[in-house]
C-alpha positions, -999 to 999 in steps of 0.1 A, spaced: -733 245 3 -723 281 12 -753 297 -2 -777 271 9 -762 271 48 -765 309 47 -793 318 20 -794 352 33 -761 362 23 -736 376 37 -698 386 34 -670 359 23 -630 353 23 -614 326 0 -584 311 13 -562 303 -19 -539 271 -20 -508 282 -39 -514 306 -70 -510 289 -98 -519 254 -89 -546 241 -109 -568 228 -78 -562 270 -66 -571 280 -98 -602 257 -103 -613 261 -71 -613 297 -76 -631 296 -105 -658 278 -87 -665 297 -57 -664 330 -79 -692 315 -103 -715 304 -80 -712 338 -50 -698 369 -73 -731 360 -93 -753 359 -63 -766 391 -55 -763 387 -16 -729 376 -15 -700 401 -14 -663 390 -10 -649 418 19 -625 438 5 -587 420 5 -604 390 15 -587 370 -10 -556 357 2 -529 325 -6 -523 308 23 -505 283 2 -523 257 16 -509 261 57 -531 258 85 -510 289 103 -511 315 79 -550 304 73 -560 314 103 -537 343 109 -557 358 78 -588 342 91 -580 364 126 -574 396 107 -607 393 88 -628 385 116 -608 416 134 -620 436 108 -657 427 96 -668 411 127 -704 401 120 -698 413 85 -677 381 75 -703 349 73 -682 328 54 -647 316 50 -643 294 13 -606 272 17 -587 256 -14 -584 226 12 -589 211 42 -560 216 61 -570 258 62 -609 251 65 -605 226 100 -575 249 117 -602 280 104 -631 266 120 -617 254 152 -604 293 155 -637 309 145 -654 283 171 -627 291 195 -633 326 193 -668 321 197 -681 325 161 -696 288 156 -717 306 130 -688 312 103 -693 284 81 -658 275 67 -652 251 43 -627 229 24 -616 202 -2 -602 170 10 -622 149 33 -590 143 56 -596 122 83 -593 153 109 -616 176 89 -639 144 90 -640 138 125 -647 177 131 -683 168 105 -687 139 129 -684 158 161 -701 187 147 -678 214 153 -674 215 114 -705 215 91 -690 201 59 -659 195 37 -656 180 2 -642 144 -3 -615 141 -26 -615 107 -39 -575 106 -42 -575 61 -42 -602 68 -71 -585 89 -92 -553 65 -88 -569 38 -98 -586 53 -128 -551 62 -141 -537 27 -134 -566 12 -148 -557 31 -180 -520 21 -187 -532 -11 -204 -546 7 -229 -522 35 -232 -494 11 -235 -513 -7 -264 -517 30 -283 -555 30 -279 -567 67 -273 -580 71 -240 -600 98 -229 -580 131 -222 -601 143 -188 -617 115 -167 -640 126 -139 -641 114 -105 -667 130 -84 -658 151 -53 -688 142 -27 -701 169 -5 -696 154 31 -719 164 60 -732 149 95 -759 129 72 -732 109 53 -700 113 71 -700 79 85 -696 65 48 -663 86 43 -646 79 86 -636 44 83 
């Protein structure tokens, strides 16, 4: 979403959930597979930081690297949505609408931000479906049948186009 909102490029920072944490570390992975092999994406130097997943120290980071890079820094990546929608509202706030920050989630604030267009996307986290895939499988765990190991339930890119669907 990054790379297609900005296809020229540009400088990013990642905002890291807790180290350690799967979702930190898979979300990691992610981001560094699609922009460190993009030639027109550079992460700024120390621009890498755990916020361990709080809205405050997110944009007190957020502050420091805009401070820094000014029109330098394009993009700010968060391991959820509680740093990307208290990033954005700062980077809007301090007149840099053009940052595009986003997160994982699909909160309803974050959501409300798409709808209002102060925020141009997050990523909905299905939480109710990945619930109810595990319920759904104690039957059959309880009977000794093997289930599958790793059971996918799609994270949906949320933007103005489909937000309604996801802000009920």
């Amino acid at each position: 979403f990054v790379a297609e909102k900005l296809p020229d490029g540009g400088g990013y920072g990642h905002l890291q959930g807790i180290i350690g944490n799967s979702a930190q570390i898979q979300r990691g992975e992610g981001i560094h597979n699609i922009l460190d092999n993009n030639e027109k994406w550079t992460l700024l130097d120390g621009c890498e930081q755990t916020a361990e997943w709080q809205a405050e120290k997110a944009v007190k980071f957020a502050e420091d690297w805009l401070a820094k890079y000014h029109d330098q820094l394009n993009a700010i990546i968060c391991d959820n949505d509680d740093m990307s929608s208290a990033v954005q509202a700062a980077m809007n706030a301090a007149g840099r609408s053009d940052i595009v920050c986003i997160g994982v989630d699909g909160n309803v604030g974050p959501l409300t931000m798409v709808k209002d267009g102060e925020l141009l996307a997050t990523v909905y986290q299905d939480g109710a479906g990945q619930v109810t895939s595990a319920i759904q499988l104690i039957p059959d765990i309880k009977a000794g049948k093997t289930v599958d190991k790793n059971i996918t339930i799609p994270f949906v890119l949320v933007t103005s186009e489909n937000v309604g669907q996801y802000l009920q």
